[in-house]
N, C-alpha and C positions, 0 to 999 in steps of 0.2 A: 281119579283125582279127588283132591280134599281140600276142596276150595272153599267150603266150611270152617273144616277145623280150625277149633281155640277162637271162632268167632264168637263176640259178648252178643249179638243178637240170640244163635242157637242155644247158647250156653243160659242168657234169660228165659228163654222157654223151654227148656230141660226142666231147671227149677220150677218155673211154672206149674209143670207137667205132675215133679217129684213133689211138691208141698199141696199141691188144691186138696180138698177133701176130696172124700171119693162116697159113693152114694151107702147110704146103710151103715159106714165107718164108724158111728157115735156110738157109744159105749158109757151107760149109766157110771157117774161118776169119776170119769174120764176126765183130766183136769183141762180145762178152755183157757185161753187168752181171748179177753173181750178188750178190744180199744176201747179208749178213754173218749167220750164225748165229750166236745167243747162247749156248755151252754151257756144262757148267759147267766146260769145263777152259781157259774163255779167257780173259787178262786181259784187264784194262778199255780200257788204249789200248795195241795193238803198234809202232804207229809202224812204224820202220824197224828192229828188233829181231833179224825174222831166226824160225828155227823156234827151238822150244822144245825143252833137253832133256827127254827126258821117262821119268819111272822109273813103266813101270806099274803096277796093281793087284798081277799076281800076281809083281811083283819086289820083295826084300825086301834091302838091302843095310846091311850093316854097314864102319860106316867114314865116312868122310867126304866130302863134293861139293863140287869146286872148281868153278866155271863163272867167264867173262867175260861169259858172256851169259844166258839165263831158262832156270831147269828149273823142270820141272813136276813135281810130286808125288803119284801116287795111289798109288804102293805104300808100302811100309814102308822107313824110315832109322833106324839105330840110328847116330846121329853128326851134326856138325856141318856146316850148306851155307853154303856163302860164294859167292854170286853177285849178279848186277845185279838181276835180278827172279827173286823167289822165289811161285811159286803150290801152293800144298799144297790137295789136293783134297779133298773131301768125305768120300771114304773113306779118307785116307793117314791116317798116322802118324808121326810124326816127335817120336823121343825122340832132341836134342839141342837146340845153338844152331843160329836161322835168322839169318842177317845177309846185306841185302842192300838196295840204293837202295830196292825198293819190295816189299812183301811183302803176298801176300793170303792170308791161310787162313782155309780152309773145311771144313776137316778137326780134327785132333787133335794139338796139339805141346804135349810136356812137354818145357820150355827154355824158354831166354831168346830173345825176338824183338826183332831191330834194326835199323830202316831209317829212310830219309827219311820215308816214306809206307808208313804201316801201316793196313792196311783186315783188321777180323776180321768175317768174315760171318756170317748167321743161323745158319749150320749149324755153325757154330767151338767148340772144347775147347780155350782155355788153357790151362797153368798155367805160370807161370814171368813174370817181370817183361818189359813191353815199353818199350824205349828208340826213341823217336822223335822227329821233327822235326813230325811228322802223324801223330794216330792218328784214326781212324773205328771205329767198332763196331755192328755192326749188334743192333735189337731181336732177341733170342734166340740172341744170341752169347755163349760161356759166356767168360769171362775171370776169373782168379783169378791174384792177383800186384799188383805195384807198376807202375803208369804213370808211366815218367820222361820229361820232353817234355827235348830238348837239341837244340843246331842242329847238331851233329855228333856223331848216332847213332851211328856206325860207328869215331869216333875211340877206341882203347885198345883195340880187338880186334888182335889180331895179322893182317893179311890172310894169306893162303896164297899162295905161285906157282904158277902152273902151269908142271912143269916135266916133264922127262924124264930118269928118274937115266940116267947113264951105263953104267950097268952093262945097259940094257933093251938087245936085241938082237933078231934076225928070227925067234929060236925064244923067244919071251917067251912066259910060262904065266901064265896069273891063274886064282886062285880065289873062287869066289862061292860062299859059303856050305857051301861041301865038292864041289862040283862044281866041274873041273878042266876047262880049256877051254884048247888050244893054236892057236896063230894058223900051226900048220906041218900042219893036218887035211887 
């Protein structure tokens, strides 16, 4: 009898059987598929993006963040970011304006937020009006402010350049917060 056959249980554990790796099988150079991990410092689609800058936990900067491309945020901003994608993390802070095509916070901004695509997560502290094309808000997202929907968010902000004054040179000094960092060490 085949009181089996064409059943989806045996038929899931054939597959099973035929896809599990097998002991010793890896092979130097061997192409892998690694699943994608969900964290909480990742946006939702990178496409072709590129890495993220990324200002961490115990980095606190005053002043302002130009990017062309995604920074992340889990430390502290006293000042204004202008980039394409903006992700404020869980435990950032960010006391200025965020303006960027798509912005997700998950953390604490006191400022105005502006992009095409605005997503505030469960774990979010607004305050300050959001200008968008798209906004989302998740259950237990704090938001306080005005929601202004426009088809161009980003129009009447001043953008910033990114540029390099002339005066910067091979012995250029920056300061970060009172610590004095030369690129001639």
């Amino acid at each position: 009898m085949l009181s089996n056959f064409g059943s989806k249980k045996s038929e899931q554990e054939a597959d099973k059987l035929n896809t599990a790796p097998q002991q010793g099988s890896f092979k130097p150079g061997a192409s892998t598929t690694r699943l994608p991990s969900r964290s909480s410092s990742q946006l939702i689609s990178r496409g072709e993006r590129g890495d993220p800058s990324i200002i961490g936990p115990d980095l606190k900067i005053q002043g302002n963040l130009i990017s062309t491309g995604e920074i992340q945020v889990d430390g502290e901003i006293e000042g204004d970011i202008h980039a394409t994608y903006v992700l404020v993390g869980e435990k950032a802070r960010v006391q200025g304006a965020v303006n960027a095509e798509e912005v997700i916070v998950r953390g604490y901004v006191m400022g105005s937020v502006r992009g095409g695509k605005v997503m505030l997560q469960a774990t979010c502290h607004v305050e300050g009006d959001v200008h968008h094309r798209s906004l989302s808000i998740e259950q237990g997202g704090y938001f306080e402010g005005k929601s202004r929907r426009s088809d161009d968010p980003l129009a009447g902000i001043q953008q910033p350049q990114l540029s390099v004054p002339p005066s910067c040179s091979s012995s250029t000094s920056l300061s970060i917060l009172g610590n004095k960092l030369d690129d001639n060490l």
